[in-house]
Structures are given as C-alpha cells and as structure tokens.
N, CA, C and O atoms as a GROMACS GRO file, in nm:
protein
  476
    1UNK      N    1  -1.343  -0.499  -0.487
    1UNK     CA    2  -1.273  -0.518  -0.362
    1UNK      C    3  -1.176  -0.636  -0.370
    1UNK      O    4  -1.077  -0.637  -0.298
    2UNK      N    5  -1.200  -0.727  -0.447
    2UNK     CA    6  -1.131  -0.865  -0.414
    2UNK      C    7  -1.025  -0.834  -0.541
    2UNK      O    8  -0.908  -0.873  -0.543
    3UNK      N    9  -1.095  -0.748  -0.658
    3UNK     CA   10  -0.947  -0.746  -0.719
    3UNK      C   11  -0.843  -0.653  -0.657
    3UNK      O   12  -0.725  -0.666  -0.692
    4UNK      N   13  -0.881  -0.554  -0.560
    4UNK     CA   14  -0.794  -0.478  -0.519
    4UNK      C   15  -0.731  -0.574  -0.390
    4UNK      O   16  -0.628  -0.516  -0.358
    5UNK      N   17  -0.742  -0.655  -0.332
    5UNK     CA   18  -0.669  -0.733  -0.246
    5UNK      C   19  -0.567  -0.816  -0.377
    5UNK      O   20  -0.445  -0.824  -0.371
    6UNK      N   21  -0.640  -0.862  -0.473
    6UNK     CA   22  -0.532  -0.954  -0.530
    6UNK      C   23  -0.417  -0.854  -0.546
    6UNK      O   24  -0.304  -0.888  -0.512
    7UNK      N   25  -0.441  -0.731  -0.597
    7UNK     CA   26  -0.324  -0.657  -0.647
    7UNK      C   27  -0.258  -0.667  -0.538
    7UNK      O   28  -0.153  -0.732  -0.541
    8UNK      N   29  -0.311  -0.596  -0.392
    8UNK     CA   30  -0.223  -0.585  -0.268
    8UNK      C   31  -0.140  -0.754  -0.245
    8UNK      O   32  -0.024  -0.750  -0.204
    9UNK      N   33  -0.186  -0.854  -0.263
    9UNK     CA   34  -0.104  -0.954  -0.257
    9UNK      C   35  -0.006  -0.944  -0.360
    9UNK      O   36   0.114  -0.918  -0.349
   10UNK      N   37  -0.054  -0.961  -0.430
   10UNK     CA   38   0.066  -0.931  -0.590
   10UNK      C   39   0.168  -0.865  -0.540
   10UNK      O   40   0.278  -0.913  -0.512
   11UNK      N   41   0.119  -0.706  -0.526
   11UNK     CA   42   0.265  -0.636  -0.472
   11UNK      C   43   0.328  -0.664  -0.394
   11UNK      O   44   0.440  -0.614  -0.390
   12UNK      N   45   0.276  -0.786  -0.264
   12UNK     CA   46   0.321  -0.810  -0.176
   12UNK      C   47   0.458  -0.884  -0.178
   12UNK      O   48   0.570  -0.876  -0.126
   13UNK      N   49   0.374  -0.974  -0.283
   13UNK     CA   50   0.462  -1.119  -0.284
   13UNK      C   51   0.575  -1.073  -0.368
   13UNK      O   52   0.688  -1.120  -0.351
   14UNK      N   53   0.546  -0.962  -0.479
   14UNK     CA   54   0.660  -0.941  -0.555
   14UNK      C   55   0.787  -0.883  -0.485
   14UNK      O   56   0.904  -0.922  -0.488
   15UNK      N   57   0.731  -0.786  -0.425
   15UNK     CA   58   0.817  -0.735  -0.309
   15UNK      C   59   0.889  -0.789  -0.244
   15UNK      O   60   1.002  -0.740  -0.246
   16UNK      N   61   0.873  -0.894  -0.168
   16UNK     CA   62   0.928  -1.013  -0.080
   16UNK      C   63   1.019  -1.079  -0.195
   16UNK      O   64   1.141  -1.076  -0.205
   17UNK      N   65   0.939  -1.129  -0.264
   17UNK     CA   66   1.033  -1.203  -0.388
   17UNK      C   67   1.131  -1.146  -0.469
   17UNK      O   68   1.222  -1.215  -0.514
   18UNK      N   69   1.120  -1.011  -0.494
   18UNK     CA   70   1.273  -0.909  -0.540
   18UNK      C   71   1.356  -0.948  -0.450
   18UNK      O   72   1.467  -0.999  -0.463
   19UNK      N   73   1.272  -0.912  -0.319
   19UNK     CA   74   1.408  -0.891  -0.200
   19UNK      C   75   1.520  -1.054  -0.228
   19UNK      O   76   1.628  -1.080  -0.281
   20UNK      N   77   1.417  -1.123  -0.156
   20UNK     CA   78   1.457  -1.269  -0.154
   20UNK      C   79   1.552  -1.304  -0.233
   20UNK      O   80   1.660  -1.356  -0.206
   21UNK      N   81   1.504  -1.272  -0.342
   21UNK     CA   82   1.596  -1.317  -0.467
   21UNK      C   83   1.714  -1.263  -0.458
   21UNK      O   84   1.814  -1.325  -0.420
   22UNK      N   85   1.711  -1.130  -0.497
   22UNK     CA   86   1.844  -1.018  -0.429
   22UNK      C   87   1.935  -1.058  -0.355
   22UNK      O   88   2.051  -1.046  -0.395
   23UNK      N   89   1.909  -1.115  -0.232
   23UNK     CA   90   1.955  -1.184  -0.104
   23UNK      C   91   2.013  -1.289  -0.154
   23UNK      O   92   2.133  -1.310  -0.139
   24UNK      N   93   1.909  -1.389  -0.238
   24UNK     CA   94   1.953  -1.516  -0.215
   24UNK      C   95   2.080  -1.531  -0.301
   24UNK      O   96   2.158  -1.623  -0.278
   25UNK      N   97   2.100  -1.444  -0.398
   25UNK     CA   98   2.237  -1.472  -0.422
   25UNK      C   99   2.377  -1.474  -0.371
   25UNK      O  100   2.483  -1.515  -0.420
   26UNK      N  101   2.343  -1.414  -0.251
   26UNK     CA  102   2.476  -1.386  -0.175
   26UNK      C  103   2.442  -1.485  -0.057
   26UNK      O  104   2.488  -1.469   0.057
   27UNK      N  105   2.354  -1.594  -0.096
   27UNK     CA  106   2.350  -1.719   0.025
   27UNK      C  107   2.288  -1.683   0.156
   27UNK      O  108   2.311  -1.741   0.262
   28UNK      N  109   2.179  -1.549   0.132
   28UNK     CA  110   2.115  -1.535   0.236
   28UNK      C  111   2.011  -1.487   0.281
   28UNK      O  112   2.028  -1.365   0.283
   29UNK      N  113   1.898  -1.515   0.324
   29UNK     CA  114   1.748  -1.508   0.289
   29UNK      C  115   1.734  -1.422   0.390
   29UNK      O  116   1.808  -1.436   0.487
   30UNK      N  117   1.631  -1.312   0.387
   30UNK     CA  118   1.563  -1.220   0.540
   30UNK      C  119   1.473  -1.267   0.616
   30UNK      O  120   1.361  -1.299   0.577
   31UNK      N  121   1.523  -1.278   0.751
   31UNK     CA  122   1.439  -1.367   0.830
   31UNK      C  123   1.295  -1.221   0.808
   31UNK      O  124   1.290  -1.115   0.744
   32UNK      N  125   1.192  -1.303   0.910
   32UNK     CA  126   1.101  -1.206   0.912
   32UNK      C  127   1.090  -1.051   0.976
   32UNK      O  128   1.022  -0.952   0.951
   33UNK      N  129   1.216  -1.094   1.088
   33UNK     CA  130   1.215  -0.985   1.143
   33UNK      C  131   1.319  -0.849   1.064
   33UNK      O  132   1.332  -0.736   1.110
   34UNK      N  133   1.370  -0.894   0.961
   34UNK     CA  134   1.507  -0.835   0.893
   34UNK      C  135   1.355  -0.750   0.792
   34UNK      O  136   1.365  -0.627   0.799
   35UNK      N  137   1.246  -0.792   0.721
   35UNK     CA  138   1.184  -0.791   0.631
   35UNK      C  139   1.126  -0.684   0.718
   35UNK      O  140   1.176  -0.571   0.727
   36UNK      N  141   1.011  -0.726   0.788
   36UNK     CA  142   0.912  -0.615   0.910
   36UNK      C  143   0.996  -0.493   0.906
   36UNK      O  144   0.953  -0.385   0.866
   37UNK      N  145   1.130  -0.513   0.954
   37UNK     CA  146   1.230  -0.351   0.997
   37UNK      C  147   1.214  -0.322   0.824
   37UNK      O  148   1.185  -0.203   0.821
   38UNK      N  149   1.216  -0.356   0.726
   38UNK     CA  150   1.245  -0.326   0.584
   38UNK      C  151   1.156  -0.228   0.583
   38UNK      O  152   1.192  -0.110   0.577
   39UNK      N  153   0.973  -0.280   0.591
   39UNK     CA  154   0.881  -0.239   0.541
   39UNK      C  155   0.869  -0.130   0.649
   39UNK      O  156   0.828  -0.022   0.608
   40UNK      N  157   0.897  -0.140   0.776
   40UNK     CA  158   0.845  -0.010   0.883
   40UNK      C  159   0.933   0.077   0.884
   40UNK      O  160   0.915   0.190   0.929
   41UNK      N  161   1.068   0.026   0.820
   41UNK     CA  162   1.156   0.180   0.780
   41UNK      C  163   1.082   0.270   0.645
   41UNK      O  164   1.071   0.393   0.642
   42UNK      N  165   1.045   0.188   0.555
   42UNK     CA  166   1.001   0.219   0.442
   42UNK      C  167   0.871   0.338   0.447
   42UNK      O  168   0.820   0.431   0.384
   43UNK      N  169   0.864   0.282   0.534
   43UNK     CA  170   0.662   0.346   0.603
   43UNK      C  171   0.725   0.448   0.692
   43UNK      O  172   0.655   0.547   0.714
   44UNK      N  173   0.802   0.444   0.727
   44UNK     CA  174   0.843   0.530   0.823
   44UNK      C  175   0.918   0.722   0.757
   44UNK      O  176   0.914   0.840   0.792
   45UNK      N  177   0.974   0.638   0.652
   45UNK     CA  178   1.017   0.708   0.545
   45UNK      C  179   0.909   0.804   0.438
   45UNK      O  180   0.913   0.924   0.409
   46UNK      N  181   0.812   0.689   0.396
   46UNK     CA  182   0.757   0.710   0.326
   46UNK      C  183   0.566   0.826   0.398
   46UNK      O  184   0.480   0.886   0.333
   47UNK      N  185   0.578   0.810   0.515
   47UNK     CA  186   0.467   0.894   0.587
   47UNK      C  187   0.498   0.915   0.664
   47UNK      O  188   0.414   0.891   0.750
   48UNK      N  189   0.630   0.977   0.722
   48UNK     CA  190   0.687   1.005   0.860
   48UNK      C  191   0.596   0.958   0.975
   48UNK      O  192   0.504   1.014   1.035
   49UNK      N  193   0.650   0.845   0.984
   49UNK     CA  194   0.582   0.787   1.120
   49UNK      C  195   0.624   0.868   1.257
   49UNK      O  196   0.725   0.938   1.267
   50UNK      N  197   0.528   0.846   1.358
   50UNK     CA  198   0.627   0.916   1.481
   50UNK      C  199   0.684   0.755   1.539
   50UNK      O  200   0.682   0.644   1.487
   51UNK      N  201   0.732   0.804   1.663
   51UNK     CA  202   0.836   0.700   1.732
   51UNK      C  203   0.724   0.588   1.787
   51UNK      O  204   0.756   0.470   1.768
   52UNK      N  205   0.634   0.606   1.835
   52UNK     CA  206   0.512   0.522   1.831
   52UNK      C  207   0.471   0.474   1.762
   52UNK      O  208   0.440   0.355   1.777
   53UNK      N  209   0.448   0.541   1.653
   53UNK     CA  210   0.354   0.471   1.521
   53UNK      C  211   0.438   0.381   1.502
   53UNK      O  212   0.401   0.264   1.515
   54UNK      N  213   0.599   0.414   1.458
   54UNK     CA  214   0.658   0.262   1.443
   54UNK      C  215   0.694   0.185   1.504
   54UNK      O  216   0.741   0.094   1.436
   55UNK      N  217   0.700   0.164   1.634
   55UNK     CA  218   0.670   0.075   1.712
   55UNK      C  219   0.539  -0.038   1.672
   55UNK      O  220   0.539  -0.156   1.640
   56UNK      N  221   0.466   0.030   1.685
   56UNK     CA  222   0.358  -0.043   1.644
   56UNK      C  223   0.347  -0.043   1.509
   56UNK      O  224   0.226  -0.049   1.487
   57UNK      N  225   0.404  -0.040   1.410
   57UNK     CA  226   0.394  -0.054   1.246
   57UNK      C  227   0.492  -0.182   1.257
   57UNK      O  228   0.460  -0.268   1.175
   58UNK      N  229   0.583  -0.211   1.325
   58UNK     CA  230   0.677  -0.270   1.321
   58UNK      C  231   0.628  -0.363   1.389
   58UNK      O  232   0.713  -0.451   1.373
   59UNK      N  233   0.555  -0.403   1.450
   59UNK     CA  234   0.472  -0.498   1.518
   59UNK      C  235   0.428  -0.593   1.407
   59UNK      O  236   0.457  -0.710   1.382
   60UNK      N  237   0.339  -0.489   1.342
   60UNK     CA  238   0.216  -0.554   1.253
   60UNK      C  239   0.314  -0.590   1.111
   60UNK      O  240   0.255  -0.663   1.031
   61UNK      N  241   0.433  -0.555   1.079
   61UNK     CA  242   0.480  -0.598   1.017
   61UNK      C  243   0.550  -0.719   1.011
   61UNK      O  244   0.561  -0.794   0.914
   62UNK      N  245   0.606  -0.732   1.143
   62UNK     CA  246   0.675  -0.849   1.211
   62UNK      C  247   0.538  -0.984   1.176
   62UNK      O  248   0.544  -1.078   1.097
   63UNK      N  249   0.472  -0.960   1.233
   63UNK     CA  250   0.350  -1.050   1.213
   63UNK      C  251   0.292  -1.093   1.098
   63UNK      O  252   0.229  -1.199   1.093
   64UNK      N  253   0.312  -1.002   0.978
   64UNK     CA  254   0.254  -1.043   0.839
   64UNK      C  255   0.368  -1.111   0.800
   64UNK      O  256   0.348  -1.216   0.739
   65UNK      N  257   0.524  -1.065   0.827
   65UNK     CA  258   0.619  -1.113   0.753
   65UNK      C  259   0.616  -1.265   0.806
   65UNK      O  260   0.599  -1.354   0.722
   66UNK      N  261   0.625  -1.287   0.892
   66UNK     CA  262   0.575  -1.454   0.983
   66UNK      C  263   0.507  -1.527   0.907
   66UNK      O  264   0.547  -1.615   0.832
   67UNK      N  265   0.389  -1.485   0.929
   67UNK     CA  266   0.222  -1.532   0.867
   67UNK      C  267   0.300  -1.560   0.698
   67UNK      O  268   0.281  -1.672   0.651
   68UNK      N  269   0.378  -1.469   0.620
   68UNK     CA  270   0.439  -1.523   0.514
   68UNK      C  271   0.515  -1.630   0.482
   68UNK      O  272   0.492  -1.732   0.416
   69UNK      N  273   0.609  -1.589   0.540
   69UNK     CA  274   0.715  -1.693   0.549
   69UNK      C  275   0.651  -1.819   0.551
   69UNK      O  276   0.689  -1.900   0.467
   70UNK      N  277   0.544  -1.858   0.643
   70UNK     CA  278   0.506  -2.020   0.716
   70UNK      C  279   0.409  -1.998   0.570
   70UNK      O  280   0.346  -2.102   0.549
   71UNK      N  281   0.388  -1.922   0.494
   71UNK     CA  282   0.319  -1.977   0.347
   71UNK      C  283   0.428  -2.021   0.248
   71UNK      O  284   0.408  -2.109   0.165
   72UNK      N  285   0.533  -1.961   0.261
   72UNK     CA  286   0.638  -2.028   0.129
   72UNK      C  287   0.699  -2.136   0.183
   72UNK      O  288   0.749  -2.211   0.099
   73UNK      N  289   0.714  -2.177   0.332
   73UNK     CA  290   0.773  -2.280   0.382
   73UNK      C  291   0.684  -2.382   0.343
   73UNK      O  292   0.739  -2.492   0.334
   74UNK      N  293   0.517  -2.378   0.307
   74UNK     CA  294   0.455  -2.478   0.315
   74UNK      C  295   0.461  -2.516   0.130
   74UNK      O  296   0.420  -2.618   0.075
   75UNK      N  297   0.503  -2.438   0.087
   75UNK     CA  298   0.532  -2.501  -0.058
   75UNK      C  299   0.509  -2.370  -0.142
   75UNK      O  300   0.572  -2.265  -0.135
   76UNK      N  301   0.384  -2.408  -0.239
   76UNK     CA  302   0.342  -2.328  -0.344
   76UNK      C  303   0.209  -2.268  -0.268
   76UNK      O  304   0.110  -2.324  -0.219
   77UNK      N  305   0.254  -2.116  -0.279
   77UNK     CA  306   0.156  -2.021  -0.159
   77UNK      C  307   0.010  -1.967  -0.238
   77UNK      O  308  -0.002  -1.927  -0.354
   78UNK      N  309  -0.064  -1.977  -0.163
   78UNK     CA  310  -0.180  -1.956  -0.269
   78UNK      C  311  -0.228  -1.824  -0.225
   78UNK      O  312  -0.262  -1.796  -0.110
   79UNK      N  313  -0.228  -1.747  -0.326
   79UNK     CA  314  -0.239  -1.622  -0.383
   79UNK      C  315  -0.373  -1.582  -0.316
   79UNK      O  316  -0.411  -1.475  -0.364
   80UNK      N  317  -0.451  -1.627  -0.229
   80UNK     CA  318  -0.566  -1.569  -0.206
   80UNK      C  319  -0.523  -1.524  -0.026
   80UNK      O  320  -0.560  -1.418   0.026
   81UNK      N  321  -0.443  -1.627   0.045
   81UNK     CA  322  -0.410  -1.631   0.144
   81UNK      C  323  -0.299  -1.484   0.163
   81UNK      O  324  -0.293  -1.417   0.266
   82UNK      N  325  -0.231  -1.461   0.055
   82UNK     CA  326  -0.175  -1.324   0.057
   82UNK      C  327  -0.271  -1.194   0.022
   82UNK      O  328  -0.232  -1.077   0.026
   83UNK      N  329  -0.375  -1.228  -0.006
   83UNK     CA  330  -0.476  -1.092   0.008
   83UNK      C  331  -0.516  -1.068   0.154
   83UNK      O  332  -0.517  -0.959   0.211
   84UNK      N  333  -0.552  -1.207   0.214
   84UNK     CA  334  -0.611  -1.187   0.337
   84UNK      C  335  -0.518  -1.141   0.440
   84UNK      O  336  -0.546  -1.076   0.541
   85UNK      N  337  -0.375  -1.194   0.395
   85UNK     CA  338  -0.288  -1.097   0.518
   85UNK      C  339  -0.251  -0.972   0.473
   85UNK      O  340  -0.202  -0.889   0.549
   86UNK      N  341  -0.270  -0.951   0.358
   86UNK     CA  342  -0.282  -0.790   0.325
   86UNK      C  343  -0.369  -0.716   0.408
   86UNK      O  344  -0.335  -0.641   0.499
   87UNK      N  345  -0.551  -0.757   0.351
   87UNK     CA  346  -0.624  -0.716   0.431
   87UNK      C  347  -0.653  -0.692   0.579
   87UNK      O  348  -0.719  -0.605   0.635
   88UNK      N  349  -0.570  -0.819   0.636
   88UNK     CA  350  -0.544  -0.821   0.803
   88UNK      C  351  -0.450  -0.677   0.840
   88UNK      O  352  -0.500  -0.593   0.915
   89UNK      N  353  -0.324  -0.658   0.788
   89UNK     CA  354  -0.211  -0.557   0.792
   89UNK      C  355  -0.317  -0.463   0.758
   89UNK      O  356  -0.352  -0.405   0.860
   90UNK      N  357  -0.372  -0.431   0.673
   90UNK     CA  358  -0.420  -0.271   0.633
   90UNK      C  359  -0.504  -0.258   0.735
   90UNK      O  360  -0.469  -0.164   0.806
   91UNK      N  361  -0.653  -0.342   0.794
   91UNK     CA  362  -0.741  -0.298   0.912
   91UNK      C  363  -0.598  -0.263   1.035
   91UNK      O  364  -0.564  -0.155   1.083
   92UNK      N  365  -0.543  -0.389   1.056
   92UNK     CA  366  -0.434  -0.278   1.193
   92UNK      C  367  -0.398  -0.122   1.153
   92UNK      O  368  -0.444  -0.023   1.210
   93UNK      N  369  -0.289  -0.124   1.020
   93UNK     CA  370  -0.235  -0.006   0.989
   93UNK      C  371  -0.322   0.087   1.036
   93UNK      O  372  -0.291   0.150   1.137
   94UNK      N  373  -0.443   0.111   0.972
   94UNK     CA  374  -0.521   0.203   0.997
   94UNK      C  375  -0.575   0.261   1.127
   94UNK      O  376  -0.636   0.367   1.141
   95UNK      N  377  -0.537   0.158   1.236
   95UNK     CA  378  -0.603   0.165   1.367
   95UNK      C  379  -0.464   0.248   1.379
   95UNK      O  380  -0.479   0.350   1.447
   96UNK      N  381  -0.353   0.234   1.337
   96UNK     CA  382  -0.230   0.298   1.374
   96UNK      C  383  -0.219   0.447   1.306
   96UNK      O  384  -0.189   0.539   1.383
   97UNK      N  385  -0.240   0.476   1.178
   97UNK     CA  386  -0.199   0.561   1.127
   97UNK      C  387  -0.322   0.636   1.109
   97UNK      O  388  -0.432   0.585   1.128
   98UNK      N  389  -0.298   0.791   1.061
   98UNK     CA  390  -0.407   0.886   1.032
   98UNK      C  391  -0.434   0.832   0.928
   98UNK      O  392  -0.370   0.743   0.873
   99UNK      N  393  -0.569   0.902   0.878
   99UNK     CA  394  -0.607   0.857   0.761
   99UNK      C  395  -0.550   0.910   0.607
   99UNK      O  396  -0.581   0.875   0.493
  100UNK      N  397  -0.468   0.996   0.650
  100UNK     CA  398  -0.412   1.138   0.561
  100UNK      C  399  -0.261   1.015   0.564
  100UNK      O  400  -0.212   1.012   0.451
  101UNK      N  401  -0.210   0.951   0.633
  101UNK     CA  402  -0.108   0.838   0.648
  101UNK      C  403  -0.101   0.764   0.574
  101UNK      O  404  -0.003   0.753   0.501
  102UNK      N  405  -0.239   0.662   0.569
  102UNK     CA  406  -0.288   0.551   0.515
  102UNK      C  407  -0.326   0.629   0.385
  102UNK      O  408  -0.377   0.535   0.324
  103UNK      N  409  -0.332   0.690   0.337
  103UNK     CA  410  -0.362   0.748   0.191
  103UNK      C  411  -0.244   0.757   0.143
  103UNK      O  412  -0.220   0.712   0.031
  104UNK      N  413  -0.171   0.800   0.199
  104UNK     CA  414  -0.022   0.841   0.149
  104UNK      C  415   0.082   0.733   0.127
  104UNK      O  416   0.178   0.747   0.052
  105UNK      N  417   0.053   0.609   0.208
  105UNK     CA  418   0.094   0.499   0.236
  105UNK      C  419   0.016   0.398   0.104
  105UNK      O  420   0.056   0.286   0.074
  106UNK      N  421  -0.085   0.457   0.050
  106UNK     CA  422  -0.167   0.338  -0.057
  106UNK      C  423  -0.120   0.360  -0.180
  106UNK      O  424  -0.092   0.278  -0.267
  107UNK      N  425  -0.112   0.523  -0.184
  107UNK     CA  426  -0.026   0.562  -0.282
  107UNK      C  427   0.108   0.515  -0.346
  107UNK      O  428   0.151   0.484  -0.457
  108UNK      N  429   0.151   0.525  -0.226
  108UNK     CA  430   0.286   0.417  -0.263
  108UNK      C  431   0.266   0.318  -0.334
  108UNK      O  432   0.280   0.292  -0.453
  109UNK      N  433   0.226   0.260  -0.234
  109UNK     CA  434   0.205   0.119  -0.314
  109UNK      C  435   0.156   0.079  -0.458
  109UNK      O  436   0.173  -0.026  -0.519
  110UNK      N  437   0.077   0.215  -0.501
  110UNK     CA  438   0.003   0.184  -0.612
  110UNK      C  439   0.072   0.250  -0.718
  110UNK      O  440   0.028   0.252  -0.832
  111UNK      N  441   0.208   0.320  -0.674
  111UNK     CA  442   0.283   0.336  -0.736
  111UNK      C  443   0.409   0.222  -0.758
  111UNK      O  444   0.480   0.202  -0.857
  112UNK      N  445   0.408   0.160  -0.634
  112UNK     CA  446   0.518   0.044  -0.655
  112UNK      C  447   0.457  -0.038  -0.768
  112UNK      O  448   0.522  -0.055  -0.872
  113UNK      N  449   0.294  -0.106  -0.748
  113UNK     CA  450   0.237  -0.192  -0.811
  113UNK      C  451   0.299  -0.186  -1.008
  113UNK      O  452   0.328  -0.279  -1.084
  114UNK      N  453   0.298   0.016  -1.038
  114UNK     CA  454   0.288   0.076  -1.127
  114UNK      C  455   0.423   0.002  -1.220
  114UNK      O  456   0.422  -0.068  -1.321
  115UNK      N  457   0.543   0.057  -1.127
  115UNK     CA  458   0.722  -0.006  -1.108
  115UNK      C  459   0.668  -0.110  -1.172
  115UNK      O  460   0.680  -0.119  -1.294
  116UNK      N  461   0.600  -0.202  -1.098
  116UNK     CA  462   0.643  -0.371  -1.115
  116UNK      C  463   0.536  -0.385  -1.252
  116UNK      O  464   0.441  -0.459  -1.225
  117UNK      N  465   0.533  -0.333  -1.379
  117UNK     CA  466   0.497  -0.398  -1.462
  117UNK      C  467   0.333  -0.366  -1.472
  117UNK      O  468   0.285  -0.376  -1.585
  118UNK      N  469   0.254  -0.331  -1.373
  118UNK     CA  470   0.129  -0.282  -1.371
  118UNK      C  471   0.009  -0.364  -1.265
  118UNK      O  472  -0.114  -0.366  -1.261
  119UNK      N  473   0.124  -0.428  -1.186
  119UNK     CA  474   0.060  -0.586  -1.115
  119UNK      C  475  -0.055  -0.495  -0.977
  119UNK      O  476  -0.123  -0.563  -0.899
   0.00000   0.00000   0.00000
C-alpha cells in the first residue's frame, strides 16, 4: 500500500514538474487553479466525466493543486506528504466517480507512471 502511494506521489510530482518546467521557460508558472482545470479536463477526457462529476473533480483538484503548491513554496517537498494528498484526492475521487471510472482513471495513471521511465 505505501509503495503504491509513493508511486502515486511520484507520478504526481513528475507531472506537475514536466508541466512547470515546460511553462517555466516561457516565464510562467500554473497557478493552481490553471493545473486543477489541467487534470479535470484530462479526467474528463480520459473517463468521460458528466457535467457534475466535473464540477466536483475540479473541486478536488483545485484543492490538491493548493495543498501542492504551499509544499514547493515551503522549500524541498517531502515525498511522503505527496502520497498523502494523493491518497486524500483518490478517497474524494471515488465518492465522485463510478467505480468502472476510478479503474479507468488508475489505469491511466499507471500507464503515465509507465511513460515516465517506470516511476
């Protein structure tokens, strides 16, 4: 269980950190709320959300991307603190999405994880 949160942080942070980086060369970083719309289009895309679900996906995204940010603002982010807002985001998700959703939605990810090197 706890190595499968580290991975979910891993992908997390890498994710954020492609973007970031991406961005930061053109002198401009994604606030949280630019990031949240990223990931609930993505989800939205990726398990056809209805018009509700992303509403509320976009919520809980808004809120992790926050909860992030105030970790890289505080310096060097410790890697355990990004499992637990993983784990926080996935118990909501799930209150949001079917479970046939959230499968389809892990998948992803464990295919992104795949992308990034095997993280």
């Amino acid at each position: 269980m706890k190595r499968n949160l580290l991975k979910w942080a891993v992908t997390c942070f890498m994710a954020v950190f492609s973007f970031c980086a991406a961005n930061a060369q053109f002198g401009q970083m994604p606030s949280p709320e630019e990031m949240a719309k990223m990931q609930a289009d993505q989800m939205k895309e990726t398990v056809s959300l209805s018009e509700e679900q992303y509403a509320k996906v976009l919520v809980i995204c808004k809120e992790q991307s926050e909860e992030m940010q105030k970790l890289f603002q505080e310096g060097q982010p410790d890697f355990s603190a990004f499992g637990k807002l993983q784990e926080d985001q996935n118990k909501k998700l799930k209150e949001v999405l079917t479970e046939e959703q959230f499968k389809k939605w892990d998948e992803h990810m464990q295919e992104m994880r795949r992308n990034m090197g095997g993280f």
